[in-house]
C-alpha positions in Angstrom: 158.8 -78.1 57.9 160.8 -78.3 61.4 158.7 -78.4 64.2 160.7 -78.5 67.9 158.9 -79.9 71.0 160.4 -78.5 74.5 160.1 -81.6 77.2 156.5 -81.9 78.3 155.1 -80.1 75.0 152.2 -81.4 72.7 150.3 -81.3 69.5 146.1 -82.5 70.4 144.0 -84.6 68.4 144.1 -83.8 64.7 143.4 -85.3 61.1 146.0 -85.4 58.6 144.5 -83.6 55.6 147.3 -85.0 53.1 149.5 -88.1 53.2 152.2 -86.9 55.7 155.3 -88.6 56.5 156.9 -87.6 60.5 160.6 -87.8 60.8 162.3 -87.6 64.4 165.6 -85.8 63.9 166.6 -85.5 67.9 165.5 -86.4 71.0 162.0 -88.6 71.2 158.7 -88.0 70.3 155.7 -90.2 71.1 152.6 -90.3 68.5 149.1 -92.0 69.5 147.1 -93.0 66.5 144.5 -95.4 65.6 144.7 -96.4 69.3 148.5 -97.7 69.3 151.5 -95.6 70.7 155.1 -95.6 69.2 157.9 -93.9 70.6 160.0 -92.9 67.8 163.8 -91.5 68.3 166.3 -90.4 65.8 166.2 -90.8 62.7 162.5 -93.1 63.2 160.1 -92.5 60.7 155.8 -92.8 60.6 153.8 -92.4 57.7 149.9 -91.6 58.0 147.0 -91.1 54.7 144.8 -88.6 55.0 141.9 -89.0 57.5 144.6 -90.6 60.2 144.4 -89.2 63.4 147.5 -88.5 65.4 148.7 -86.7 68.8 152.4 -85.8 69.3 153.8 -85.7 72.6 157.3 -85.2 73.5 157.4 -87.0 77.1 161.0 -87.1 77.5 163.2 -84.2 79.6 165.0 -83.6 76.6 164.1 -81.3 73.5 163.0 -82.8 70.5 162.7 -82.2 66.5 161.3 -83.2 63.9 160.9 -82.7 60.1 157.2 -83.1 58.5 156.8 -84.2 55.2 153.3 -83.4 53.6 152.3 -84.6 50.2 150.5 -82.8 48.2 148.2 -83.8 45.5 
């Protein structure tokens, strides 16, 4: 899937229910998990397991993308 994140836009506090890979495809997106932050720009990649909690946040004054990548058992 292609989620897009205007500036200022965010996804809360959620569990990833399958192993899910996050790919940034423009702008920049920061994701919180575990109690670490990464700022991730184009082309950047995170992986997570199920259970892993993550937030999204897209603190830049630009628009971002991003293509998620869930696998499924």
């Amino acid at each position: 899937m292609l989620s897009h994140y205007l500036p200022g836009a965010e996804a809360g506090l959620a569990a990833q229910q399958t192993e899910t890979v996050y790919v940034v495809t423009a702008g920049e997106l920061t994701f919180t998990s575990e109690g670490e932050e990464v700022t991730l720009g184009p082309m950047d990649s995170v992986h997570y397991t199920p259970g892993t909690t993550r937030t999204v946040k897209n603190n830049s004054r630009l628009p971002a993308s991003m293509l998620v990548v869930r696998i499924k058992a």
